[in-house]
FITI-383307 format. One record per residue (C-alpha): x, y, z. Coordinates in steps of 0.001 Angstrom, whole numbers, padded with zeros to 6 digits, always signed. Example, Ala and Ser with C-alpha at 12.3 -4.5 7.8 and 13.67 -1.06 7.14 Angstrom:
BEGIN
+012300-004500+007800;+013670-001060+007140;
This chain:
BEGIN
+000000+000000+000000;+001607+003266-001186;+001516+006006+001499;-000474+009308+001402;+002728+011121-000273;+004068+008407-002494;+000269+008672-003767;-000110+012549-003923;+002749+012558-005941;+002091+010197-008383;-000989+012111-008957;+000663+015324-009183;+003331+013876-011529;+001072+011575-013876;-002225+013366-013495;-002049+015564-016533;-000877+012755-018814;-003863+010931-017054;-005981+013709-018187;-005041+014034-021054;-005136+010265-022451;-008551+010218-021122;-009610+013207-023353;-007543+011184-026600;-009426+008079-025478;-012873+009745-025609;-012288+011502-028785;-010185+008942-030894;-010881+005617-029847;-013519+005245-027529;-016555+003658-028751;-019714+005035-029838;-022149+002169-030087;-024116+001557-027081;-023602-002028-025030;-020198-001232-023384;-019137-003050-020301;-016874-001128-018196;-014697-001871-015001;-013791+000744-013044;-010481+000335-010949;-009276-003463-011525;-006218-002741-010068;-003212-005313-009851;-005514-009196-010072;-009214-007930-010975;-008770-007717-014913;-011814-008709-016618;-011385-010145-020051;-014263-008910-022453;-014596-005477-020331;-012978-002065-020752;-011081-001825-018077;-010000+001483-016878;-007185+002192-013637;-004643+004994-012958;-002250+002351-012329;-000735+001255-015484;+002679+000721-013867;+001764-002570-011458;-001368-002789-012592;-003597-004146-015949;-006055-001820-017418;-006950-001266-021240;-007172+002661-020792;-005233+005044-018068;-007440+007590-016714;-007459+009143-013798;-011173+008155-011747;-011391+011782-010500;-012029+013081-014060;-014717+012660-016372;-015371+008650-017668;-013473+008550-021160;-016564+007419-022791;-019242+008877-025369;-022733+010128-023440;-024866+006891-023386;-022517+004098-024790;-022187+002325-021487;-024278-000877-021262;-022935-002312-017547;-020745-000608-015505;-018766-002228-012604;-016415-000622-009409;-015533-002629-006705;-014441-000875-003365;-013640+002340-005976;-015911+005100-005126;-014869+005697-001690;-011309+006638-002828;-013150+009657-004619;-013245+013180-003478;-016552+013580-005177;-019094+010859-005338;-021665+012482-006427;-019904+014246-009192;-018818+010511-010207;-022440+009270-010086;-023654+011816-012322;-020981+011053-014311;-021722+007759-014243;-025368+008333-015049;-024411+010177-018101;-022315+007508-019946;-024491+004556-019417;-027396+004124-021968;-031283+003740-020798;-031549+000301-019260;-027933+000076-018219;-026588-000946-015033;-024214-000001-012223;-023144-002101-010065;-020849-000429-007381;-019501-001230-004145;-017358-000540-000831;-016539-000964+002264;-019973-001226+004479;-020234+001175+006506;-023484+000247+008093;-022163-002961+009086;-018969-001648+010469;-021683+000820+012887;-023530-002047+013831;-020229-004177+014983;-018714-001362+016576;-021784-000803+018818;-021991-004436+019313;-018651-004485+020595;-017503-007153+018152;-014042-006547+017416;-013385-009976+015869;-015407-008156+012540;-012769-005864+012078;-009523-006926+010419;-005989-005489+010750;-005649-004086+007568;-003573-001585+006730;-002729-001053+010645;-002754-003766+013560;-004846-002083+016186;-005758-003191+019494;-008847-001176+020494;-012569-001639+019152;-012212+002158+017993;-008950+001784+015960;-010279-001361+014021;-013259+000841+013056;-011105+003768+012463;-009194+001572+010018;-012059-000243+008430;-013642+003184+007630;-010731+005164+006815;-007591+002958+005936;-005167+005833+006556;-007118+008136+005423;-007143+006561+001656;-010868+006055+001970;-012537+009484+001545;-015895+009017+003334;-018311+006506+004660;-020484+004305+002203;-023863+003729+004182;-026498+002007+002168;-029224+004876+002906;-026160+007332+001968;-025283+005840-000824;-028893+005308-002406;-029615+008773-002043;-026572+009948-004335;-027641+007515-007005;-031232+008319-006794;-029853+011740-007218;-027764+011722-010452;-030906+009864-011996;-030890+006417-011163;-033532+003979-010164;-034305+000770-009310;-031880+000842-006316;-031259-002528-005044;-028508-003649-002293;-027419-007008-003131;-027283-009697+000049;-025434-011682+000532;-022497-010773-001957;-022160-012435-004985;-025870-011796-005260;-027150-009914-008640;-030494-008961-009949;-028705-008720-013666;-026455-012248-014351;-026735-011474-017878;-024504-008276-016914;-022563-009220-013975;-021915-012957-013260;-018942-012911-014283;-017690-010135-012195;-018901-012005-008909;-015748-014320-008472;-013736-010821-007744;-016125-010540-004304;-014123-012558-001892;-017097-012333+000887;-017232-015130+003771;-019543-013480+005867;-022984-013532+004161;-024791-012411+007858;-022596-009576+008120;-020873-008588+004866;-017853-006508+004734;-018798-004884+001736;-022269-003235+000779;-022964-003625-002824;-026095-001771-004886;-027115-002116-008406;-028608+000647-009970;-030864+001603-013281;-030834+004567-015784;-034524+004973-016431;-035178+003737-020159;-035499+000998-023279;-032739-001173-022120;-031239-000968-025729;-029650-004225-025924;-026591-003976-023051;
């Protein structure tokens, strides 16, 4: 895990050229018939064959296009036929920015399927007093407080709390409808989009899930995604 200033400065350093080969993608190569399917964030393992996947790690990581997540999608208004982030969003200084974003790219019918870290969950445990829930990732902590601390905020990598009511309400927002939380994980109301996306959701605990998950609609003809 990079730290906070190994991080900042890879962003400061690459994020024009990030920027900028986003803005090439859109305009030269990106496609314009509707029916994409579109990863966000697959990171260093999570590369899905037959999706466009999209990171700002192209250095460790595999991803078809480099673009930074903070910007803009790369991808024409209403191309987007299922789109996919696992434990993404709450890296984001903006979710609701990205939702509409989001929203704009996918085509009437189309899907998003997003998830994170569950906060909800991690409220529930904490007030329970179950400290076993917690892990000790990225910090070994002893106390009930500093597992949720870390949960929540990994060192201060995750940029906000992902409750399911919160959560809802920015998609509902940007447009979307439909809302549905998936339980347990591995769960989807679209396996004609998404099943094969559900073998990246290592989830054991299918009481008490580490990781809320939500599908959401645009409003619309599904056109064929």
């Amino acid at each position: 895990m990079l730290s906070r200033t190994a991080k900042a400065t890879y962003y400061a350093l690459a994020g024009p050229a990030m920027a900028l080969n986003g803005r090439l993608y859109r305009g030269l190569r990106a496609p314009r018939s509707p029916g994409l399917r579109v990863h966000l964030g697959p990171g260093q393992v999570n590369y899905i064959d037959g999706w466009i996947n999209v990171d700002a790690n192209r250095f460790t990581g595999r991803c078809d296009v480099w673009a930074d997540l903070r910007n803009p999608l790369p991808f024409h208004d209403g191309t987007v036929g299922a789109l996919y982030s696992h434990h993404v969003v709450e890296h984001l200084p903006d979710i609701a920015r990205h939702f509409a974003d989001a929203f704009r790219c996918l085509a009437p019918g189309a899907v998003y399927r997003v998830a994170g870290p569950h906060g909800d969950m991690a409220i529930r445990k904490f007030d329970q007093g179950d400290a076993g829930w917690f892990g000790d990732f990225p910090d070994r902590r002893r106390s009930i407080g500093g597992r949720f601390e870390n949960f929540v905020f990994c060192r201060q990598e995750h940029l906000t709390i992902l409750t399911r009511s919160f959560v809802m309400e920015l998609l509902e927002d940007a447009g979307f409808t439909q809302l549905e939380s998936c339980m347990p994980v591995r769960e989807t109301r679209h396996p004609a989009l998404f099943s094969d996306v559900l073998r990246f959701e290592n989830e054991d605990d299918f009481e008490y899930p580490h990781t809320l998950v939500i599908e959401a609609v645009k409003p619309g003809r599904n056109t064929g995604a």
